[in-house]
MOPAC internal coordinates of N, CA, C and O (Angstrom, degrees):
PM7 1SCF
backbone

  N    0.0000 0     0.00 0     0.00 0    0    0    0
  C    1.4409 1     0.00 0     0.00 0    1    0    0
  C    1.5222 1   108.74 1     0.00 0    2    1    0
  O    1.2310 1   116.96 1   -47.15 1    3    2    1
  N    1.4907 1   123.39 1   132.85 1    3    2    1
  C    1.7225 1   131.23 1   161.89 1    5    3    2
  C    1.0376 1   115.79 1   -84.27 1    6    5    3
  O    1.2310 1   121.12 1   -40.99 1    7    6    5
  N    1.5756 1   115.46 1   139.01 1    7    6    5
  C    1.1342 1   135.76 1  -165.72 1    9    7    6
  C    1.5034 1    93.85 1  -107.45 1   10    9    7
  O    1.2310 1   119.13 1   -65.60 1   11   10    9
  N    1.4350 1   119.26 1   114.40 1   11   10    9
  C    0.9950 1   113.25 1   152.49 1   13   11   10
  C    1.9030 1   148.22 1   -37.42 1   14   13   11
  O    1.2310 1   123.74 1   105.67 1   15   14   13
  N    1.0991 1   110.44 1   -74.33 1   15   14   13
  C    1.5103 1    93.97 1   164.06 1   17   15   14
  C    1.8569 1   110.21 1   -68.94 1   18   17   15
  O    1.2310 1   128.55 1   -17.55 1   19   18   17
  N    1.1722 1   101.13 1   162.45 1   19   18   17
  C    0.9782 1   142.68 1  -161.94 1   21   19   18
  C    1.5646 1   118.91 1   -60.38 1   22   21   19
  O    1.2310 1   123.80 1   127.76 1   23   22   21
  N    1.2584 1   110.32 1   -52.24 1   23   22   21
  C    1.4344 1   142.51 1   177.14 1   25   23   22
  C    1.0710 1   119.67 1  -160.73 1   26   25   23
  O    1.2310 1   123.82 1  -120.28 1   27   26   25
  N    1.8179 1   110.28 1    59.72 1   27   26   25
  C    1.2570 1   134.67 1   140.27 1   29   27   26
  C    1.6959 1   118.29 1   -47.13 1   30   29   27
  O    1.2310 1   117.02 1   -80.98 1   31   30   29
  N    1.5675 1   123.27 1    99.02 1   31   30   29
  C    1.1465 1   138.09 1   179.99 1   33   31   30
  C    1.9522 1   100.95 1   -81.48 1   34   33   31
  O    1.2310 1   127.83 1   -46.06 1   35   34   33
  N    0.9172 1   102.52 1   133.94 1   35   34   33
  C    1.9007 1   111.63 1   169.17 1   37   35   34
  C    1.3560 1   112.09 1  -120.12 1   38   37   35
  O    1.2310 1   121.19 1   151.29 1   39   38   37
  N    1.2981 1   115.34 1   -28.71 1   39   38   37
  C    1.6455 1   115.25 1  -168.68 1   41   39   38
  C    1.3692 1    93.79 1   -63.22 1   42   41   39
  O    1.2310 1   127.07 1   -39.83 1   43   42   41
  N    1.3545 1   104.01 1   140.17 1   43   42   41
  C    2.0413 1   105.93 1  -164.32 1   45   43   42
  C    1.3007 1    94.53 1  -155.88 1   46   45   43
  O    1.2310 1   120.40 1  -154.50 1   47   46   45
  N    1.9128 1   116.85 1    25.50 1   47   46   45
  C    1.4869 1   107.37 1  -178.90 1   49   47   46
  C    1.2145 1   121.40 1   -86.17 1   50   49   47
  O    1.2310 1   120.90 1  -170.43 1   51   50   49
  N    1.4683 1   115.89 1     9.57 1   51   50   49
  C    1.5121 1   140.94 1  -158.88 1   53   51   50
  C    1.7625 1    94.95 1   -86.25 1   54   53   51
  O    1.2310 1   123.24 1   142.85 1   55   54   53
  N    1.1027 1   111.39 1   -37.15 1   55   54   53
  C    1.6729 1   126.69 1   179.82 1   57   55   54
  C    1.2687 1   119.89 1   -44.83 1   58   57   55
  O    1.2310 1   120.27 1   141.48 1   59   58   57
  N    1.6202 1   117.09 1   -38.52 1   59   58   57
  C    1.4190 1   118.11 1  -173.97 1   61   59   58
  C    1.3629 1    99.10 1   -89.83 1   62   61   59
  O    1.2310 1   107.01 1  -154.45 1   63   62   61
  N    1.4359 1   141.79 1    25.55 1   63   62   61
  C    0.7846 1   146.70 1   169.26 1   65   63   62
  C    2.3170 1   111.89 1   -98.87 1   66   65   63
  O    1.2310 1   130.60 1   129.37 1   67   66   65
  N    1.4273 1    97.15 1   -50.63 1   67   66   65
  C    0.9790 1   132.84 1  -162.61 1   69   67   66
  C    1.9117 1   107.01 1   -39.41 1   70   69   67
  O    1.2310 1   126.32 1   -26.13 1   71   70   69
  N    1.0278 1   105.46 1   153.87 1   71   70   69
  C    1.8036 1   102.67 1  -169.37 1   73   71   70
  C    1.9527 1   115.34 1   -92.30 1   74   73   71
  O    1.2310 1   131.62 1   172.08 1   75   74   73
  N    1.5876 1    95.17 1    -7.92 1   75   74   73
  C    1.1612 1   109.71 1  -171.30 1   77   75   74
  C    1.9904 1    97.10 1  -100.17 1   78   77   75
  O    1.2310 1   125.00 1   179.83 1   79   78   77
  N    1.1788 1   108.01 1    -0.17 1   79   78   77
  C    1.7240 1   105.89 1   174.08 1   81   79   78
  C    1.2635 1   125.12 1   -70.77 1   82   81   79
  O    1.2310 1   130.42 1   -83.23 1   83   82   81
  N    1.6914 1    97.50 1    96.77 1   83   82   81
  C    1.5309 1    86.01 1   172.42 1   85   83   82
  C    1.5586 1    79.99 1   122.87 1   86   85   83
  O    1.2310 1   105.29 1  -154.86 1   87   86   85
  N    0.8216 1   144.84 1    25.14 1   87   86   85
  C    1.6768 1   151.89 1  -155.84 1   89   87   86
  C    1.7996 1   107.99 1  -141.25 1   90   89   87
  O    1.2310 1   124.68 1   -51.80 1   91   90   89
  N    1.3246 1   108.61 1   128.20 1   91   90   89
  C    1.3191 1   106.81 1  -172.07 1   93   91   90
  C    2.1169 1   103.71 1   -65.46 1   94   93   91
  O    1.2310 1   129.47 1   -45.11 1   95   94   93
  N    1.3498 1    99.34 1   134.89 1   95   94   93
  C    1.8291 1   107.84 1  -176.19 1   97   95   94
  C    1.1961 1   105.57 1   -60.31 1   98   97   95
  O    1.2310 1   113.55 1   152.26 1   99   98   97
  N    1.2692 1   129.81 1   -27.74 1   99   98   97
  C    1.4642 1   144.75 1  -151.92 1  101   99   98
  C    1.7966 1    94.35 1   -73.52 1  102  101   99
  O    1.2310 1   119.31 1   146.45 1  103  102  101
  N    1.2117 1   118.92 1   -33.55 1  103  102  101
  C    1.2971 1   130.99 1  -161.73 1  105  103  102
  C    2.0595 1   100.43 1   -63.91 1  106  105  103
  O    1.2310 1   133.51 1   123.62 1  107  106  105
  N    1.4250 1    91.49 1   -56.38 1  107  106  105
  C    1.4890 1   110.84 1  -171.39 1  109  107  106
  C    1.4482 1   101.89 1   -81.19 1  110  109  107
  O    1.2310 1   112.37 1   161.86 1  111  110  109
  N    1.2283 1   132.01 1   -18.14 1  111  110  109
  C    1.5768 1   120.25 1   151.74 1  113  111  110
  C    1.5390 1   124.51 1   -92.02 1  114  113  111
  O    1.2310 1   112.81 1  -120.92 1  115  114  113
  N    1.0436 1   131.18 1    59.08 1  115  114  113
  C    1.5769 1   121.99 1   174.82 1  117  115  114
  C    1.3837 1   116.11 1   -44.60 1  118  117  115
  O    1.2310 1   123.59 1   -16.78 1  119  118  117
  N    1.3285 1   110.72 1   163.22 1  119  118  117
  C    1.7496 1   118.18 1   158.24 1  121  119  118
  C    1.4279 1    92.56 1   -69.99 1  122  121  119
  O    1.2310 1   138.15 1   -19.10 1  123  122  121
  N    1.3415 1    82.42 1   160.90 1  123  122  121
  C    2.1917 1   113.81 1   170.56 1  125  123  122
  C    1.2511 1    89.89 1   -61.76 1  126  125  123
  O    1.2310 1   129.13 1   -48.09 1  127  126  125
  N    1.5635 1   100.01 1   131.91 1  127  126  125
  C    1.4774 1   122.86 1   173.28 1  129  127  126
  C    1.5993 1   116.64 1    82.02 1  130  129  127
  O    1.2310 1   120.09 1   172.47 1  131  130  129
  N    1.1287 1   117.43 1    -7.53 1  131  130  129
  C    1.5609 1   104.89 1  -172.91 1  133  131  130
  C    1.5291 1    97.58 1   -93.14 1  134  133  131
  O    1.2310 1   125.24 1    -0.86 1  135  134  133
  N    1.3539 1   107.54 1   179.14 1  135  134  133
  C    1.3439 1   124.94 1  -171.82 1  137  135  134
  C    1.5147 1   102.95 1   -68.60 1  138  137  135
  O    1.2310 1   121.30 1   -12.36 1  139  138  137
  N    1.6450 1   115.12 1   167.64 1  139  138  137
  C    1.5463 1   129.11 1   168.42 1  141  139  138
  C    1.1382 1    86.91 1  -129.58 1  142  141  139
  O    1.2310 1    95.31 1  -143.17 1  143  142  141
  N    1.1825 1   160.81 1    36.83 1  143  142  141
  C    1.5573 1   132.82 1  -159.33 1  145  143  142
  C    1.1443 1    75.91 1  -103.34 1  146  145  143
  O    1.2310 1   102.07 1   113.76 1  147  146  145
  N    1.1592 1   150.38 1   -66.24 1  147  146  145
  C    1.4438 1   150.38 1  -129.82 1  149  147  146
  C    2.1560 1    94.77 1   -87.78 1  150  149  147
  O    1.2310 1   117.50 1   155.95 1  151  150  149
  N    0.9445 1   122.37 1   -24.05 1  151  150  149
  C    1.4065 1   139.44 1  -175.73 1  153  151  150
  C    1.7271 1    91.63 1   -57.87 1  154  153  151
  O    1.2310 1   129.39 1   100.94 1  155  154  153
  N    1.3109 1    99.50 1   -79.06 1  155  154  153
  C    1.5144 1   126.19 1  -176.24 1  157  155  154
  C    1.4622 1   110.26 1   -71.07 1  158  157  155
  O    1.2310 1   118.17 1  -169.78 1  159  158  157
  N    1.0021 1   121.08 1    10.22 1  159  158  157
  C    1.5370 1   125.34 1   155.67 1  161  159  158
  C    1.3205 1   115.22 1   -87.89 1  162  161  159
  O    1.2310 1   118.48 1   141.46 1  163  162  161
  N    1.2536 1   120.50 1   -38.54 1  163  162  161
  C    1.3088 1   116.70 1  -179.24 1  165  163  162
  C    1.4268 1   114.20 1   -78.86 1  166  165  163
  O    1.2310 1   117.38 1   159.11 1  167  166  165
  N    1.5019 1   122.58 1   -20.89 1  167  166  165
  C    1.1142 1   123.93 1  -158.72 1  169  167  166
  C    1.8930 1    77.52 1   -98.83 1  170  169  167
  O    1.2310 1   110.17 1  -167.31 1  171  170  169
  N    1.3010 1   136.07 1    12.69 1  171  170  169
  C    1.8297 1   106.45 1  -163.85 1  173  171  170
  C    1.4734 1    98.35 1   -97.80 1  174  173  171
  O    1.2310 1   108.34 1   -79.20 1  175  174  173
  N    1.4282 1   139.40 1   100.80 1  175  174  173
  C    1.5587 1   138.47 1  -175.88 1  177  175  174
  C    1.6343 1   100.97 1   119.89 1  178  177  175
  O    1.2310 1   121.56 1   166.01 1  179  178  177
  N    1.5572 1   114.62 1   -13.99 1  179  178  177
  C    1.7960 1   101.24 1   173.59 1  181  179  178
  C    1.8083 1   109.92 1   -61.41 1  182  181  179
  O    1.2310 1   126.69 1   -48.96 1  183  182  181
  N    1.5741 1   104.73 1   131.04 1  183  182  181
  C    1.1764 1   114.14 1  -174.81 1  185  183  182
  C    1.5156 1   107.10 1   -66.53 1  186  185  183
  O    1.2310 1   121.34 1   153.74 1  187  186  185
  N    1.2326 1   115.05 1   -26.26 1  187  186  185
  C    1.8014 1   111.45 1   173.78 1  189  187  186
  C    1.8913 1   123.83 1   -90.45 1  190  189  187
  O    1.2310 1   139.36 1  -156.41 1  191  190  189
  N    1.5967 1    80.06 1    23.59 1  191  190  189
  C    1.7017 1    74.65 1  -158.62 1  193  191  190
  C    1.4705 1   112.86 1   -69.02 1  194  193  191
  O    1.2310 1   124.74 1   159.21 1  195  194  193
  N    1.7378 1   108.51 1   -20.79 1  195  194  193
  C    1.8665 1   109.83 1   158.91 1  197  195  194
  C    1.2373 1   109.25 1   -40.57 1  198  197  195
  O    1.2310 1   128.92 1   119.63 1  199  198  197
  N    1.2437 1   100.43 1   -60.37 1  199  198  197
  C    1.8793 1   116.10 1  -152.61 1  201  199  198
  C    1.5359 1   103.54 1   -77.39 1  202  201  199
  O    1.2310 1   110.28 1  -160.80 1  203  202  201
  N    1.5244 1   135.87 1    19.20 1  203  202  201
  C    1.1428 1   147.76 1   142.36 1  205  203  202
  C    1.0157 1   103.59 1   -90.28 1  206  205  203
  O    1.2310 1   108.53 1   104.36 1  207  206  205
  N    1.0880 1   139.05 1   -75.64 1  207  206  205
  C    1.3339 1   151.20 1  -168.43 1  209  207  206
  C    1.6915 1   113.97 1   -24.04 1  210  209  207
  O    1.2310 1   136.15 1    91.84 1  211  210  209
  N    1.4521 1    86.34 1   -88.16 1  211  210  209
  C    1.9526 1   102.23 1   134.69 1  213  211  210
  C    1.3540 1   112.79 1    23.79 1  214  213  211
  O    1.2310 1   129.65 1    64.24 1  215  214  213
  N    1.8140 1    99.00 1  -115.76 1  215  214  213
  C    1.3524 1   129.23 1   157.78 1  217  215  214
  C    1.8414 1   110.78 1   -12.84 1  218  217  215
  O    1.2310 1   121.14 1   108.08 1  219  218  217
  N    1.7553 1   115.43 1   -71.92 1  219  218  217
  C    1.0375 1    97.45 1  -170.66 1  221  219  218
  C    1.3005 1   121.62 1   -65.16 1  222  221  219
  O    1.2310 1   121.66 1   151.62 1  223  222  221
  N    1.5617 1   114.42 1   -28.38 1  223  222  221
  C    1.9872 1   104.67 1  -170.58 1  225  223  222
  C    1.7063 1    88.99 1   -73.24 1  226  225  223
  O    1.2310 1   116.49 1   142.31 1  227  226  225
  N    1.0538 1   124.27 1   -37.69 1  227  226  225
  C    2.0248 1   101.10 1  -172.50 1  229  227  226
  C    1.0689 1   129.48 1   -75.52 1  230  229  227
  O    1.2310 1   127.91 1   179.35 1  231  230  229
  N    1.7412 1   102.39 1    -0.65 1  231  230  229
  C    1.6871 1    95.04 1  -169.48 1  233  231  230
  C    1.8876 1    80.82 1  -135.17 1  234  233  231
  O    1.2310 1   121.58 1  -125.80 1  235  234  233
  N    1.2365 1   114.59 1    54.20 1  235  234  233
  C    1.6182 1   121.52 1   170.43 1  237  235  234
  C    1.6201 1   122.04 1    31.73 1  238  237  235
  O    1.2310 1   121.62 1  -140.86 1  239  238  237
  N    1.2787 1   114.51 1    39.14 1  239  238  237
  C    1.4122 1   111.28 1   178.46 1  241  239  238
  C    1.1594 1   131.46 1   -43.21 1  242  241  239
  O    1.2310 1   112.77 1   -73.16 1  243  242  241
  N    1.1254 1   131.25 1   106.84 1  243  242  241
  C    1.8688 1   120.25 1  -166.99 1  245  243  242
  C    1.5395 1   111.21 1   -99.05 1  246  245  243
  O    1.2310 1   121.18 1   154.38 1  247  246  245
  N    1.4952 1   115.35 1   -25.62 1  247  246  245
  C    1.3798 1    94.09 1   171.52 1  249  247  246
  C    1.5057 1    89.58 1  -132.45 1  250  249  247
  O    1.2310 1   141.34 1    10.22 1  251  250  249
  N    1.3446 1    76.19 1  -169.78 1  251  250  249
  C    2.1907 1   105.27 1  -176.99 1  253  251  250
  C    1.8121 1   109.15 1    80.63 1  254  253  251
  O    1.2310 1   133.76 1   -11.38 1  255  254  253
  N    1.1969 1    91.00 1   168.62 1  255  254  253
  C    1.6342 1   105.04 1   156.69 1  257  255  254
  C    1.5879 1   117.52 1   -81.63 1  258  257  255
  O    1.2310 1   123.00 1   -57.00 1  259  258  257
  N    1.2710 1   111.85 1   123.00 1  259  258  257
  C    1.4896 1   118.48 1   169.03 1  261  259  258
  C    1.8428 1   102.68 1  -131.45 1  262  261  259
  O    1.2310 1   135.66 1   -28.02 1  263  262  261
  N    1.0232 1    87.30 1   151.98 1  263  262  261
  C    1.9487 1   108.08 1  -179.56 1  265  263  262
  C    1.6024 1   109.91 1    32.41 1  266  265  263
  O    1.2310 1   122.87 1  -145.86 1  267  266  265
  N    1.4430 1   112.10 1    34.14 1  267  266  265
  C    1.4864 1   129.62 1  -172.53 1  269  267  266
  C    1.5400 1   117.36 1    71.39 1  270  269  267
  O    1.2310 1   126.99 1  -169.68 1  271  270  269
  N    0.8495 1   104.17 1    10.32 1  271  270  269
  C    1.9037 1   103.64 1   160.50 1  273  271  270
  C    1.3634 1   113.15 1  -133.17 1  274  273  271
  O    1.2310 1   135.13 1   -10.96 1  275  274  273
  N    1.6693 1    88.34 1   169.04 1  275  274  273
  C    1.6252 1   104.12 1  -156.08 1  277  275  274
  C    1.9275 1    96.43 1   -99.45 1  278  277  275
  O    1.2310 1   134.47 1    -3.76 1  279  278  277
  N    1.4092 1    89.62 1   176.24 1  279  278  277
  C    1.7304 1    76.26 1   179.20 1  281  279  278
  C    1.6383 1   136.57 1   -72.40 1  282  281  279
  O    1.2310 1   128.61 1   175.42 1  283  282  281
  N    1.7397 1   101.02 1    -4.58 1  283  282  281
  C    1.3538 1   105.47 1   178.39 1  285  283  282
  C    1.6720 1    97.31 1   -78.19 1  286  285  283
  O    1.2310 1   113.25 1   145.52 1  287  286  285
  N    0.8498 1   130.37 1   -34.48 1  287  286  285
  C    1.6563 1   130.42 1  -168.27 1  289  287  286
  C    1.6305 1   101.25 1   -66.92 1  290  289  287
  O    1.2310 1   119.38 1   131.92 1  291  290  289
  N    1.6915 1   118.78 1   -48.08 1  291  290  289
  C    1.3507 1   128.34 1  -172.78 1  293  291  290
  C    1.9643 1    93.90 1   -69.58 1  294  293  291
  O    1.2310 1   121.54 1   157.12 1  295  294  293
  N    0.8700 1   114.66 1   -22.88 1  295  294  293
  C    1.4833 1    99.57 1  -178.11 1  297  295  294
  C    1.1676 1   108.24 1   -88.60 1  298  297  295
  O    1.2310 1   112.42 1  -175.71 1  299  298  297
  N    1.8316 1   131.92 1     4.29 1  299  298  297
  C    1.2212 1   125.90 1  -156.81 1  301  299  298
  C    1.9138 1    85.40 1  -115.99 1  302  301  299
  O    1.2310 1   121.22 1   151.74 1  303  302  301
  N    1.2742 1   115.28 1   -28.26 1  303  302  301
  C    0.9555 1   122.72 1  -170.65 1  305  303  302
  C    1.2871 1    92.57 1   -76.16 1  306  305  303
  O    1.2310 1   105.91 1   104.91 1  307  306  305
  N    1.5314 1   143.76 1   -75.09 1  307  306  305
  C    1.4061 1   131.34 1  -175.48 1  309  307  306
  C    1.0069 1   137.65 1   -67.13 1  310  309  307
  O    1.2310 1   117.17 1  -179.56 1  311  310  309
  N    1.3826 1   123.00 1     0.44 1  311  310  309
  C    1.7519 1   156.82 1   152.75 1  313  311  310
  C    1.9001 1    96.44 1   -49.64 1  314  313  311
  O    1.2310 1   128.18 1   108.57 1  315  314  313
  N    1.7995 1   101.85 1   -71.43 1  315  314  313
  C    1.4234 1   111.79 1   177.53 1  317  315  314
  C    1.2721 1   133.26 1   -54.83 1  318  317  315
  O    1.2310 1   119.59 1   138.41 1  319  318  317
  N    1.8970 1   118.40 1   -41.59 1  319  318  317
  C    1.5306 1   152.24 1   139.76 1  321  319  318
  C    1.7777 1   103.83 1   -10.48 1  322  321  319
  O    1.2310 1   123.25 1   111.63 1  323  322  321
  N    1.5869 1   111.38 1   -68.37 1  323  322  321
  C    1.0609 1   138.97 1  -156.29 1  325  323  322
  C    1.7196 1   121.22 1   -84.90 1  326  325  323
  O    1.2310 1   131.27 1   168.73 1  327  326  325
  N    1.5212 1    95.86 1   -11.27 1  327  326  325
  C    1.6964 1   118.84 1   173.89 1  329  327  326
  C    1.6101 1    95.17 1   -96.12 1  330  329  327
  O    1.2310 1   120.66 1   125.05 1  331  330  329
  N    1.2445 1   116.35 1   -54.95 1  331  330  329
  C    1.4123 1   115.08 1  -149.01 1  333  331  330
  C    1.7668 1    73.30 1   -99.43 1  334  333  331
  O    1.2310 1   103.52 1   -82.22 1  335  334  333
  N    1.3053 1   147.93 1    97.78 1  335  334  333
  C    1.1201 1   167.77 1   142.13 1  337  335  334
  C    1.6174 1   106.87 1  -155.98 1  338  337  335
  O    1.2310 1   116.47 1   142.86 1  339  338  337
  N    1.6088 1   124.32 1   -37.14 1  339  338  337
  C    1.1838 1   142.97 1  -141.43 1  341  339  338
  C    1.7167 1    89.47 1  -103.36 1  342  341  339
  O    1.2310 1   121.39 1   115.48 1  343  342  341
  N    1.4760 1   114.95 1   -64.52 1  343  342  341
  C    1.6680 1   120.72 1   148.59 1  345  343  342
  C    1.7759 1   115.77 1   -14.60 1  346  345  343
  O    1.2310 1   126.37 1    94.98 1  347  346  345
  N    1.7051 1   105.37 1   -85.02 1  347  346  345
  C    0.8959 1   110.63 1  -169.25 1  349  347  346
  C    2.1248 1   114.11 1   -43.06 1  350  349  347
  O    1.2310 1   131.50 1   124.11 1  351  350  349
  N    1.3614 1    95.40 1   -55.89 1  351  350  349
  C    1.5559 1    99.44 1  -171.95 1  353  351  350
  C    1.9377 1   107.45 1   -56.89 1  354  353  351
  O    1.2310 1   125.68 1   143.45 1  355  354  353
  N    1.3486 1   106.70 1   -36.55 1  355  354  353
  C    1.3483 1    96.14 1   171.89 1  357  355  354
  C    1.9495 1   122.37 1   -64.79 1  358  357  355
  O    1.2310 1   124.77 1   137.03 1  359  358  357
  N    1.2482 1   108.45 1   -42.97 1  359  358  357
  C    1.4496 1   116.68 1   147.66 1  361  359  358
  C    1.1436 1   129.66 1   -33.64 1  362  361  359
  O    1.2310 1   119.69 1   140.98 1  363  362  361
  N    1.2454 1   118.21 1   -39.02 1  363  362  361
  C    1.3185 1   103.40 1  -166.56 1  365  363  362
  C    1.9923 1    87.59 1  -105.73 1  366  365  363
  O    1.2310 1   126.26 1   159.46 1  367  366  365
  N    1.1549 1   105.57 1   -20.54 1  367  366  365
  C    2.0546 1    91.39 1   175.23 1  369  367  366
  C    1.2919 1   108.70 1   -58.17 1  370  369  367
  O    1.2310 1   120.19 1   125.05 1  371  370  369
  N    1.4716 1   117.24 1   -54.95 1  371  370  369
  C    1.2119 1   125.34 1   177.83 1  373  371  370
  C    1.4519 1   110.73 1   -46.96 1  374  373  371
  O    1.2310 1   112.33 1   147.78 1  375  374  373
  N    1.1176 1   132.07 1   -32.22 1  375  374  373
  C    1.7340 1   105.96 1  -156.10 1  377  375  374
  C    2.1435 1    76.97 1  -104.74 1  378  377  375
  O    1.2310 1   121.21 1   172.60 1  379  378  377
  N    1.1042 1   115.30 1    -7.40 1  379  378  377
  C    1.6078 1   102.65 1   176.10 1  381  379  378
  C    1.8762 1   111.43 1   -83.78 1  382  381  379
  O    1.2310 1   124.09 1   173.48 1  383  382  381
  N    1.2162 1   109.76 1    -6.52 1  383  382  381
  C    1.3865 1   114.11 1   179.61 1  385  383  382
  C    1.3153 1   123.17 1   -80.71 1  386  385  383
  O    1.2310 1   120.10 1   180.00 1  387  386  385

């Protein structure tokens, strides 16, 4: 069977680690417009908060808090990801020419 995306991550054993376990979900999904501060508080010192993070940019998270950011930040991160990939490949044509 194909997996659609690309680098769809599943390993999610990083979770029982996580500082938000055991934490109502409702927290890390707000309505539009309300605060995260309290979201990203819990996540500020979680030892997995990469390995959330992680998880959400590879497997396209569109909402909630993951690895302490919200999804405008995760889109800024794979916006940036996606330049400096775009960089690199032109770099490396150039020095193969």
């Amino acid at each position: 069977m194909r997996i659609g995306r690309k680098h769809l991550m599943l390993d999610t054993s990083w979770q029982e680690f996580s500082n938000c376990l055991g934490v109502d979900p409702d927290l890390f999904f707000p309505e539009r417009g309300a605060s995260t501060r309290e979201a990203k508080e819990v996540c500020r010192g979680c030892v997995v908060k990469d390995d959330c993070l992680e998880f959400a940019l590879a497997n396209g998270e569109k909402f909630g808090i993951w690895g302490g950011m919200s999804e405008r930040e995760r889109r800024r991160i794979r916006r940036q990801r996606a330049l400096d990939r775009q960089a690199a490949a032109l770099t490396a044509s150039a020095e193969s020419a």
